[in-house]
Every structure is written in C-alpha cells, then in structure tokens.
N, CA and C atoms of all chains as a GROMACS GRO file, in nm:
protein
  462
    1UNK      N    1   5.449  -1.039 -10.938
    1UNK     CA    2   5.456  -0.951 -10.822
    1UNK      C    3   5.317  -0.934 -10.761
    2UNK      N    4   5.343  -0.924 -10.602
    2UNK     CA    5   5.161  -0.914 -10.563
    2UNK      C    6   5.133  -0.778 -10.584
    3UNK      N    7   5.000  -0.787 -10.634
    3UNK     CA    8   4.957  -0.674 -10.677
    3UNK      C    9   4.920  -0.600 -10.525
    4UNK      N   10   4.865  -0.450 -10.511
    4UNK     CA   11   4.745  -0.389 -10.409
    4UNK      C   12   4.633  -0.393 -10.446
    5UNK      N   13   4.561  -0.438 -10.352
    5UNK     CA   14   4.402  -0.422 -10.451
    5UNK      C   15   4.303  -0.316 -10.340
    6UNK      N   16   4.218  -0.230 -10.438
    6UNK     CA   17   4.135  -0.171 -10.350
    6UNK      C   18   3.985  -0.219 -10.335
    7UNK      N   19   3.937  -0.212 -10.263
    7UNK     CA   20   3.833  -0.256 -10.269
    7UNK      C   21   3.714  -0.167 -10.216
    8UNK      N   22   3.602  -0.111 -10.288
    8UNK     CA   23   3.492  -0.030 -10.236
    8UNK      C   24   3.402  -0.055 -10.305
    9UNK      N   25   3.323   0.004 -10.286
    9UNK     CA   26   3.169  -0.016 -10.271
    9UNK      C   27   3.080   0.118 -10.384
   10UNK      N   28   3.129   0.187 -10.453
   10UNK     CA   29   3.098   0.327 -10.523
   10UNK      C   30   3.038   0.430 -10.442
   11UNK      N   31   3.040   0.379 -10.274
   11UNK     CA   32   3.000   0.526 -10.220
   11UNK      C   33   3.090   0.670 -10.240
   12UNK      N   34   3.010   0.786 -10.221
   12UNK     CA   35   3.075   0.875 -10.230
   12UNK      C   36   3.251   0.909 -10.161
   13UNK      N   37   3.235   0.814 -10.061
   13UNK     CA   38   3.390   0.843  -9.975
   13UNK      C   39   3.479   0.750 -10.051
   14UNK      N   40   3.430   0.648 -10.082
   14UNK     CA   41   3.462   0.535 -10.166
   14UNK      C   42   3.579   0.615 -10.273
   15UNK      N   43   3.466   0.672 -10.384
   15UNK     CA   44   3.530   0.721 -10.483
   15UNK      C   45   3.605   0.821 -10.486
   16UNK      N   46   3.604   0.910 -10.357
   16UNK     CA   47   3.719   1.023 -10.328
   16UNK      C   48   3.839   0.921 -10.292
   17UNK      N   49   3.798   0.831 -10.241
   17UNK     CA   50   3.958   0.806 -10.143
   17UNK      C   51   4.011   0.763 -10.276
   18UNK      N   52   3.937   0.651 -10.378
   18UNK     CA   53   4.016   0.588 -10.474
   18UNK      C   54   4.014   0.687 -10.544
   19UNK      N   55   4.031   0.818 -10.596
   19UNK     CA   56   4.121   0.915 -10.687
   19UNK      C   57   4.202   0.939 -10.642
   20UNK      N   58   4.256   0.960 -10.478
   20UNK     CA   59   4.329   0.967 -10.391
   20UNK      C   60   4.458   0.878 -10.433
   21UNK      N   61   4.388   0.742 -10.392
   21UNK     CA   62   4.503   0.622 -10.403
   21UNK      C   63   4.561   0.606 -10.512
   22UNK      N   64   4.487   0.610 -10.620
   22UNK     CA   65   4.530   0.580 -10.749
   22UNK      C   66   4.570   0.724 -10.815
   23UNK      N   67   4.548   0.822 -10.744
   23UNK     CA   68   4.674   0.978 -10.786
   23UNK      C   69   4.781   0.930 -10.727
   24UNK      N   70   4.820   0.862 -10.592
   24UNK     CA   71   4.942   0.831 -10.523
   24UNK      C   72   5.003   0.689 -10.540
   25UNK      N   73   4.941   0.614 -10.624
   25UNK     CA   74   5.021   0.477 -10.635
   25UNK      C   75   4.991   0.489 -10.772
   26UNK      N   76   5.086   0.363 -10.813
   26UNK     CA   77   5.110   0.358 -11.000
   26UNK      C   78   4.974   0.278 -11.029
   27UNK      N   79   4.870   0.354 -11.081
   27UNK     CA   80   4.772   0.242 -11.110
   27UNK      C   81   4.800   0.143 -11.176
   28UNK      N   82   4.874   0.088 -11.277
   28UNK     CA   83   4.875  -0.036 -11.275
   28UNK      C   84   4.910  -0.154 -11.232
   29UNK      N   85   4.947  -0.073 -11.132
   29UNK     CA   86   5.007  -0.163 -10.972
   29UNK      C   87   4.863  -0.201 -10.866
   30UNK      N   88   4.764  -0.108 -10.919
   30UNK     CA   89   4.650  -0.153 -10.851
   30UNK      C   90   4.532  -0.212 -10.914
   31UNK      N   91   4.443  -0.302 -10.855
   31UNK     CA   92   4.324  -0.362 -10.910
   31UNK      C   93   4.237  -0.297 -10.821
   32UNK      N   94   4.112  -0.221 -10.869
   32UNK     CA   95   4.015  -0.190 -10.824
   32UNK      C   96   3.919  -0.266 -10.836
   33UNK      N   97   3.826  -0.328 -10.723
   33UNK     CA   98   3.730  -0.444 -10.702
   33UNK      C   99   3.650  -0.357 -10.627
   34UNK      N  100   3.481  -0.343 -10.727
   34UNK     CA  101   3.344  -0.295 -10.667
   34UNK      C  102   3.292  -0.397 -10.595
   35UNK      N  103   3.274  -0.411 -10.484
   35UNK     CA  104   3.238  -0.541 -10.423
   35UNK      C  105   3.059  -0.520 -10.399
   36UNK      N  106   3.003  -0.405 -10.437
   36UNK     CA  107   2.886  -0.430 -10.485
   36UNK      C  108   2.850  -0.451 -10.594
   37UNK      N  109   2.965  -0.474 -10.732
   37UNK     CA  110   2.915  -0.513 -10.832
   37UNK      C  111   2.969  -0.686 -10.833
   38UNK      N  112   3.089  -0.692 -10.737
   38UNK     CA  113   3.127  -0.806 -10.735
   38UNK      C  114   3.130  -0.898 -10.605
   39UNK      N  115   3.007  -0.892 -10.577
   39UNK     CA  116   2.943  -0.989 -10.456
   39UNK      C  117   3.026  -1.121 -10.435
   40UNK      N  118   3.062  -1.227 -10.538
   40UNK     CA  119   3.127  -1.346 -10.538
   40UNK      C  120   3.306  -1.286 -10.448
   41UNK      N  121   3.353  -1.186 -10.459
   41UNK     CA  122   3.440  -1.101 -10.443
   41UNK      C  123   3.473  -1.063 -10.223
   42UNK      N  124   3.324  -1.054 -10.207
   42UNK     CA  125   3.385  -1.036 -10.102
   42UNK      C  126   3.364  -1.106  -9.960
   43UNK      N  127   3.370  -1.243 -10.028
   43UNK     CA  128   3.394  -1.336  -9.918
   43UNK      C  129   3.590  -1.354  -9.934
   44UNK      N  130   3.614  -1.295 -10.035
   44UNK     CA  131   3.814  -1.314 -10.052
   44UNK      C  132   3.855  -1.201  -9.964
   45UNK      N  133   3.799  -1.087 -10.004
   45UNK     CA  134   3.795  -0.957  -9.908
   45UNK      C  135   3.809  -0.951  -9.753
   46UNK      N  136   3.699  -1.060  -9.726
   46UNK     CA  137   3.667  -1.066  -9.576
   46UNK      C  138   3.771  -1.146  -9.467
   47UNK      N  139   3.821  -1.262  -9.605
   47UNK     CA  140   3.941  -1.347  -9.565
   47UNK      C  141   4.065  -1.283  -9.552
   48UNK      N  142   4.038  -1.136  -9.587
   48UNK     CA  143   4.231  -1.135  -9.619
   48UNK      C  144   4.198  -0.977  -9.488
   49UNK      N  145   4.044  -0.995  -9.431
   49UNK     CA  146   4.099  -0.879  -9.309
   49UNK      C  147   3.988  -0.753  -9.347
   50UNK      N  148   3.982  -0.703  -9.473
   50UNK     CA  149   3.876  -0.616  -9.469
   50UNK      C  150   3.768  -0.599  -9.386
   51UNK      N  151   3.733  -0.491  -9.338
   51UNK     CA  152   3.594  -0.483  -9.243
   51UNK      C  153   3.485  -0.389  -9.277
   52UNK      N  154   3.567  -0.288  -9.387
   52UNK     CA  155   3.499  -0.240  -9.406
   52UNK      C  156   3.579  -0.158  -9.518
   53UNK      N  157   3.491  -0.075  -9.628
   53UNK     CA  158   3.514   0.001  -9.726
   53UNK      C  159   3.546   0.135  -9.703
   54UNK      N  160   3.621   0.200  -9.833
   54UNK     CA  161   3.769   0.158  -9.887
   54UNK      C  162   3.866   0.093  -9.806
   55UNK      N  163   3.892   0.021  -9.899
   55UNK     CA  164   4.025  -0.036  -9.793
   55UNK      C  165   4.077  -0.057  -9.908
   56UNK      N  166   4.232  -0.093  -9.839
   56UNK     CA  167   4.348  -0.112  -9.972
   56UNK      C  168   4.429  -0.248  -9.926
   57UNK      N  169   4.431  -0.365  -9.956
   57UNK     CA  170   4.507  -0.505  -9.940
   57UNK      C  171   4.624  -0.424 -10.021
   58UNK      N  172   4.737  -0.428  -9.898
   58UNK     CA  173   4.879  -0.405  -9.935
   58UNK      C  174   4.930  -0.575 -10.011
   59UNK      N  175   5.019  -0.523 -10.081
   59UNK     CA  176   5.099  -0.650 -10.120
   59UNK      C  177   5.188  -0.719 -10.026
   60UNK      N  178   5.193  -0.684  -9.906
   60UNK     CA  179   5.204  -0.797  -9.783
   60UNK      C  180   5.129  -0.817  -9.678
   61UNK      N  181   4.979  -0.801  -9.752
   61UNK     CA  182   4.879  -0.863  -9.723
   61UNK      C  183   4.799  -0.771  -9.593
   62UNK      N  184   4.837  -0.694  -9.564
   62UNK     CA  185   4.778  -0.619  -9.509
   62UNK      C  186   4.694  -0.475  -9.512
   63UNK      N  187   4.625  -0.487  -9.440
   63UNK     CA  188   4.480  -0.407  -9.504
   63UNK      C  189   4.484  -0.270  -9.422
   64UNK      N  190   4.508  -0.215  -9.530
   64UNK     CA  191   4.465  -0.042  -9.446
   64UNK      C  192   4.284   0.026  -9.528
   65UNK      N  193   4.217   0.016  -9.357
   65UNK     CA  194   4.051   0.101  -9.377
   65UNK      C  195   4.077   0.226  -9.401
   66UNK      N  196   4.047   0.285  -9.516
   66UNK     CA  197   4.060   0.404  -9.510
   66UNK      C  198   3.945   0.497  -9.556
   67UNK      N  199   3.926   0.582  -9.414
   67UNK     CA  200   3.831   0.660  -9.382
   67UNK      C  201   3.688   0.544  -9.356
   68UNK      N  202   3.581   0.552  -9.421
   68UNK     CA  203   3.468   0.495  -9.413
   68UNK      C  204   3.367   0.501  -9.494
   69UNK      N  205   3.332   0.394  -9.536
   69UNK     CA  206   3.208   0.416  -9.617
   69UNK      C  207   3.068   0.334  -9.616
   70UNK      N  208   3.135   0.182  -9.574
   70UNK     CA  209   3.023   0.074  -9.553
   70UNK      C  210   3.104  -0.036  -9.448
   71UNK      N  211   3.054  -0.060  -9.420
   71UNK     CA  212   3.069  -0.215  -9.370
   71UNK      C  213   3.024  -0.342  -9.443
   72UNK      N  214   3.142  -0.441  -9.499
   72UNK     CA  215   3.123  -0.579  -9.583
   72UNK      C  216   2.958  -0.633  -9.579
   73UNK      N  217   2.914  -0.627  -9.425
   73UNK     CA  218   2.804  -0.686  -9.397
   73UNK      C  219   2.718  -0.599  -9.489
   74UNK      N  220   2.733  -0.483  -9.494
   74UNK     CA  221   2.613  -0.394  -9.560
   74UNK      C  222   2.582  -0.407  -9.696
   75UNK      N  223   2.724  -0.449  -9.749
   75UNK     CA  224   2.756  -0.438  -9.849
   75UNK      C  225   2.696  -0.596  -9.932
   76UNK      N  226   2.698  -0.711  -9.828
   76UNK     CA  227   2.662  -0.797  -9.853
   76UNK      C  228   2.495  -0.845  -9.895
   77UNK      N  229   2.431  -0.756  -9.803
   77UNK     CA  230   2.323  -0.704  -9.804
   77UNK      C  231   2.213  -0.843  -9.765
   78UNK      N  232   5.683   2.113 -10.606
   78UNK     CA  233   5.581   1.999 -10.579
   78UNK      C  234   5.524   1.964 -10.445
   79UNK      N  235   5.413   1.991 -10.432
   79UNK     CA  236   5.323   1.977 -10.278
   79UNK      C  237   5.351   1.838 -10.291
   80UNK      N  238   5.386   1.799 -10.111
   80UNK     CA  239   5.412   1.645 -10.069
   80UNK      C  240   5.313   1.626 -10.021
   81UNK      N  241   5.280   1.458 -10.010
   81UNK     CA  242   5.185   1.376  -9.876
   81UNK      C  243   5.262   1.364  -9.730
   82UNK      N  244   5.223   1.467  -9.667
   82UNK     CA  245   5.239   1.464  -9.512
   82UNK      C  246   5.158   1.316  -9.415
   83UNK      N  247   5.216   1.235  -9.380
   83UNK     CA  248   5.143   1.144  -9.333
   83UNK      C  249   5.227   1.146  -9.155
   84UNK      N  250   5.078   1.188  -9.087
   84UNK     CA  251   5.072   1.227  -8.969
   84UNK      C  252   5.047   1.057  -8.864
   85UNK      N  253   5.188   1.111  -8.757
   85UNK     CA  254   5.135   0.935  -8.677
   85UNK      C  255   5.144   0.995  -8.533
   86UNK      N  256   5.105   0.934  -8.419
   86UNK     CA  257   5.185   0.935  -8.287
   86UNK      C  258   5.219   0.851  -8.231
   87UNK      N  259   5.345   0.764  -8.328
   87UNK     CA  260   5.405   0.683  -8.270
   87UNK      C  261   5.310   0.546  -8.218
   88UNK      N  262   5.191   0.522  -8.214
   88UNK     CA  263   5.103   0.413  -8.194
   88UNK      C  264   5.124   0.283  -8.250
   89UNK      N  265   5.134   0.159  -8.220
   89UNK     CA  266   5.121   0.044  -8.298
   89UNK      C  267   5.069   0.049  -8.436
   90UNK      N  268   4.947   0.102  -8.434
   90UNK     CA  269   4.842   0.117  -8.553
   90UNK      C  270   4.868   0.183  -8.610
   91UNK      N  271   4.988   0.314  -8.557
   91UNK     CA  272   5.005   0.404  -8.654
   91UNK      C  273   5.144   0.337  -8.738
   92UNK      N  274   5.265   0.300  -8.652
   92UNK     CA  275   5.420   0.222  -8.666
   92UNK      C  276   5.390   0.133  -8.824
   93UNK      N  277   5.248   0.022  -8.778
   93UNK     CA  278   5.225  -0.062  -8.927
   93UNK      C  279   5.206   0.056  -9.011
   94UNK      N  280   5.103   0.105  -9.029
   94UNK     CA  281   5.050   0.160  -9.141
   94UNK      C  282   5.121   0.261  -9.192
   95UNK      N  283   5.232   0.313  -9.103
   95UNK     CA  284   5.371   0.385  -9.170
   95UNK      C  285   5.467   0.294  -9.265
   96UNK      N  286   5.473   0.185  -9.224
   96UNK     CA  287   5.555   0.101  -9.255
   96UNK      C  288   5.504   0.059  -9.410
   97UNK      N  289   5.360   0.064  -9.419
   97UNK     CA  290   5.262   0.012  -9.560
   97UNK      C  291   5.239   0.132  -9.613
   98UNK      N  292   5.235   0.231  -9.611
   98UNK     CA  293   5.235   0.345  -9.665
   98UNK      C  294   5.360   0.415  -9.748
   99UNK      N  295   5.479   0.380  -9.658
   99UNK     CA  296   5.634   0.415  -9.693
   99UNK      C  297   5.646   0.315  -9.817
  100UNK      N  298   5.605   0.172  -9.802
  100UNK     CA  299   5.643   0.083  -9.881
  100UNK      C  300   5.585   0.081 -10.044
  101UNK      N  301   5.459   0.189  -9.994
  101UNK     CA  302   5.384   0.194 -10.138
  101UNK      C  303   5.459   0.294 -10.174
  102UNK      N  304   5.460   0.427 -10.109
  102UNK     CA  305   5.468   0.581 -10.194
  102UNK      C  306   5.595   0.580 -10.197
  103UNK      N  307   5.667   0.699 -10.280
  103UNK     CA  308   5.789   0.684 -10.242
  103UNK      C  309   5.817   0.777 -10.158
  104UNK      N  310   5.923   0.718 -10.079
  104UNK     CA  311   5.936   0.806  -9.914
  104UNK      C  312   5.983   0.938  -9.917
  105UNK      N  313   6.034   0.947 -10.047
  105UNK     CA  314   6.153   1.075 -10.053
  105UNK      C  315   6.003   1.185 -10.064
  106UNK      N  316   5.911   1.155 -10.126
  106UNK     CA  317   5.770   1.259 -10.141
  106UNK      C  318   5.711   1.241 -10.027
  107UNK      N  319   5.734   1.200  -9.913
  107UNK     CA  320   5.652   1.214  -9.787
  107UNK      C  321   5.701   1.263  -9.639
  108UNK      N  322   5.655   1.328  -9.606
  108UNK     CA  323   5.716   1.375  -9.500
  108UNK      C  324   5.606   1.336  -9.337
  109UNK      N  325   5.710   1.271  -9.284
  109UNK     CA  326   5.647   1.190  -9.177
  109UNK      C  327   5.638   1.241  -9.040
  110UNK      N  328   5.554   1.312  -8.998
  110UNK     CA  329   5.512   1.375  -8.865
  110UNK      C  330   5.470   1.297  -8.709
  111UNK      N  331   5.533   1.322  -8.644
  111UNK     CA  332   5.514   1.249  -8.506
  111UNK      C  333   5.446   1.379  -8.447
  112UNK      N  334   5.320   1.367  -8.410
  112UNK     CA  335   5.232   1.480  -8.351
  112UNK      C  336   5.254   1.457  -8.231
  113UNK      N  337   5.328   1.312  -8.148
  113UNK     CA  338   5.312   1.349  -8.011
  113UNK      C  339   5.436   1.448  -8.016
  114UNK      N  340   5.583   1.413  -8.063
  114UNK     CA  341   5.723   1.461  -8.063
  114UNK      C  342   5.709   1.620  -8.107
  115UNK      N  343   5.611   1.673  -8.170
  115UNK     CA  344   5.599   1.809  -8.258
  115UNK      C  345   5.489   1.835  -8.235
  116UNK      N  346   5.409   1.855  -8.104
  116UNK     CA  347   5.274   1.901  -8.093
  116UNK      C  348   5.245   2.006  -8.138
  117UNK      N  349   5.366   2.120  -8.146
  117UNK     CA  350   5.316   2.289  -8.245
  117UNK      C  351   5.263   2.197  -8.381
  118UNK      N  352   5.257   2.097  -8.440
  118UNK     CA  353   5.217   2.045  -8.563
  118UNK      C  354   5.061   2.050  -8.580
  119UNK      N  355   5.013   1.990  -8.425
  119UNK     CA  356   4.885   1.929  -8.417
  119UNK      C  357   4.769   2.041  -8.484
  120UNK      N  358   4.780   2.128  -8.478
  120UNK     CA  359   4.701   2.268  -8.505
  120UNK      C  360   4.724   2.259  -8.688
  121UNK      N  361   4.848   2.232  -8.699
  121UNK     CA  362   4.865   2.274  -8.865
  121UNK      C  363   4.743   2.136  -8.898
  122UNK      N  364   4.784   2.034  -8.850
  122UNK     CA  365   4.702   1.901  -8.886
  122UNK      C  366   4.549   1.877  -8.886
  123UNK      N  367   4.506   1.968  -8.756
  123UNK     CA  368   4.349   1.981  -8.771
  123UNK      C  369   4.282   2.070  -8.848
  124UNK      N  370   4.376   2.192  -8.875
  124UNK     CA  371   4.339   2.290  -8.954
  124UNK      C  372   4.286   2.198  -9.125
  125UNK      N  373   4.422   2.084  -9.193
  125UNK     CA  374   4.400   2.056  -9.277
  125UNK      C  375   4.273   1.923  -9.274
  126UNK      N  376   4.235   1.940  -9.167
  126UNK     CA  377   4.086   1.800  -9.173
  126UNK      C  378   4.149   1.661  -9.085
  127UNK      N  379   4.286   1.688  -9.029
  127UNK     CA  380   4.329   1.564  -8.994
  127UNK      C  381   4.240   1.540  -8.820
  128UNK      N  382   4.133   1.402  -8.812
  128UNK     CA  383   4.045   1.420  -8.685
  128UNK      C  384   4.118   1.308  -8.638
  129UNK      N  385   4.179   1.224  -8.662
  129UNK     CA  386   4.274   1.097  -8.572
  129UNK      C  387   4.391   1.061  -8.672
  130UNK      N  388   4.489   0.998  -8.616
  130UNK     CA  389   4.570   0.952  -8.664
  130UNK      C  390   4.607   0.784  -8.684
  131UNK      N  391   4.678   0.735  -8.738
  131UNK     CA  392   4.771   0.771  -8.898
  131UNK      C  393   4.680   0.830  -8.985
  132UNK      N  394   4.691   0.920  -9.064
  132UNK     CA  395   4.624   0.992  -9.124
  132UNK      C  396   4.713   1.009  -9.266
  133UNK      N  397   4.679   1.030  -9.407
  133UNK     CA  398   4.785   1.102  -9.481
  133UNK      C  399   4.713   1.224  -9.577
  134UNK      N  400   4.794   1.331  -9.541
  134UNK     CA  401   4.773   1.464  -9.632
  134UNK      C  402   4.805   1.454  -9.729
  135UNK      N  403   4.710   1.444  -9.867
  135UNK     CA  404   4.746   1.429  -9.995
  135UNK      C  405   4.821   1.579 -10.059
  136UNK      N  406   4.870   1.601 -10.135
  136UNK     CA  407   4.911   1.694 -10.227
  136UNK      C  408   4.800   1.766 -10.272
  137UNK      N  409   4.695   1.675 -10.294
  137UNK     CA  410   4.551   1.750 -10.367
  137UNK      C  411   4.513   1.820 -10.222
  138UNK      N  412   4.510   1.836 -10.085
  138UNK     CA  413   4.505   1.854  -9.942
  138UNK      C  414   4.360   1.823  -9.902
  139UNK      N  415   4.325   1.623  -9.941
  139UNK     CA  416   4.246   1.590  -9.886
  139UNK      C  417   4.285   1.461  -9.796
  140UNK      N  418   4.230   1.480  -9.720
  140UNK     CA  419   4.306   1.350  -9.549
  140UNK      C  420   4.198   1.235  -9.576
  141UNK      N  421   4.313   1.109  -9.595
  141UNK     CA  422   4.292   0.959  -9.567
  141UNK      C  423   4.319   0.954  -9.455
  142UNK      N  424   4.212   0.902  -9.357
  142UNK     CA  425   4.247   0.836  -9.218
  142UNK      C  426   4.241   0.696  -9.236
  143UNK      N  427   4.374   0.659  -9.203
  143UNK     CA  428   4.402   0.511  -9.237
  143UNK      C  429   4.428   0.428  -9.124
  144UNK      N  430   4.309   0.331  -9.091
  144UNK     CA  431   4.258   0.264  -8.954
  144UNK      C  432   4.254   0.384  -8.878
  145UNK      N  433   4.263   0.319  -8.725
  145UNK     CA  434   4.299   0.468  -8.668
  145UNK      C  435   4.350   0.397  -8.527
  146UNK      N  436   4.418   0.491  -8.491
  146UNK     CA  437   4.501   0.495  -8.356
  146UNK      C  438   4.460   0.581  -8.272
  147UNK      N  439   4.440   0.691  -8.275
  147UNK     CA  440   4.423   0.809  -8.174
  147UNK      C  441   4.361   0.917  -8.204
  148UNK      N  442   4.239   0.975  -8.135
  148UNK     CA  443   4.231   1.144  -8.190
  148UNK      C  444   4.334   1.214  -8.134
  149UNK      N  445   4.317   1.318  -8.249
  149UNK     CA  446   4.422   1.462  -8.188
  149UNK      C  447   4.410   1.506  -8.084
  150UNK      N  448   4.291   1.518  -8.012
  150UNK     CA  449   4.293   1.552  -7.906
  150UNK      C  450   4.330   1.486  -7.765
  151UNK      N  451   4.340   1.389  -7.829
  151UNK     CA  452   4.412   1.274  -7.692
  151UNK      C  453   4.585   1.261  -7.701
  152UNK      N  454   4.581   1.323  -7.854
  152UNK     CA  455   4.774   1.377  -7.805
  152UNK      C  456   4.804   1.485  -7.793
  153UNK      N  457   4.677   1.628  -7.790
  153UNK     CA  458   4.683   1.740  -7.793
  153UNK      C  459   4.725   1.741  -7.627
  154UNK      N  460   4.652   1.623  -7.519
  154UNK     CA  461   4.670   1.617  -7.405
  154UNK      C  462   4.614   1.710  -7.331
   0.00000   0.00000   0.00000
C-alpha cells in the first residue's frame, strides 16, 4: 500500500505541524523524512511536487504545503 | 470528543485538498465548513487562528493551512 510521507526540515513549524499529522493519521501509515538530515532525499521530494516544508505526499501522490517553514532551495543550501 | 473542523470556500485548491484530507482522516471525525455558504462561521474561524483557507482545526485547536486558496477576508467580502 502507498504509504504518506512527510517531509520537513526540524524547524519549529515543522515539528508542530508533524505532532499535528501524526496525532491525526495512523503513524504507521506515515514515513517521516528530515530532508536536512536527508539531503540525497530531496531531489525525490522535489519530483513528486514539494516546494516547500512541511508538506505531506498523499498516497495519490499529491502534496499538501502545510503552513510554512522553508523552502527545498533553502533547505538544499 | 473535540473534532477537526476543516474550513474551505469551495475553491479548486480548497475541492483537492478536501478530497486528500477526507481520504486520510476519517470523515465521520470531521466536520467540513464552506465559509463562503456559512459566513456567520468566518468569525468563529479567525477567532480560532484560521488566516486563509483550506485550513484544518485540529482537536488539540491548532490550524494547518494547507496550500492555500483564499484569505478570510476576501470571503468575508
């Protein structure tokens, strides 16, 4: 089954939204990906629509930004 | 049990991200607000931090703005 994956960056908005998401979805339905610890990570990120952090890749592939924290580029550094 | 209120006005941007939101949570715990159709709402919505929409009111009563479609005040009119 496709998983959701979240993807952020450990900023502060970052880590509110993901207690958020993962209080409201079954975490083991989700993969959480630090894309500043996992740089190789978010050139897949960028392909599937992300623009910016938190965001959540739905399992039909679509990406909801939620709220704000960085932009990929920033993140890329 | 406090629900996730997830606030839209009917927008493209808002229609998807209802549609990815419903599909994650379960719907029967969410209660889905059209702020243009129920503008007496819009006041309850800014009161709780909601500044544009699709937006969702967690249970814990902290607001994910997810992408965004519209400020409130452009459906406050």
């Amino acid at each position: 089954m496709p998983k959701t994956t979240f993807y952020h960056a450990g900023c502060p908005v970052c880590v509110d939204a993901e207690q958020e998401i993962l209080s409201l979805l079954d975490p083991k339905n989700v993969e959480v990906v630090h894309l500043g610890e996992s740089k190789n990570r978010i050139d897949e990120a960028q392909n599937a629509g992300v623009q910016s952090v938190p965001a959540l890749l739905t399992p039909n592939g679509n990406v909801l930004h939620i709220n704000f924290g960085a932009f990929l580029k920033d993140i890329r550094g």
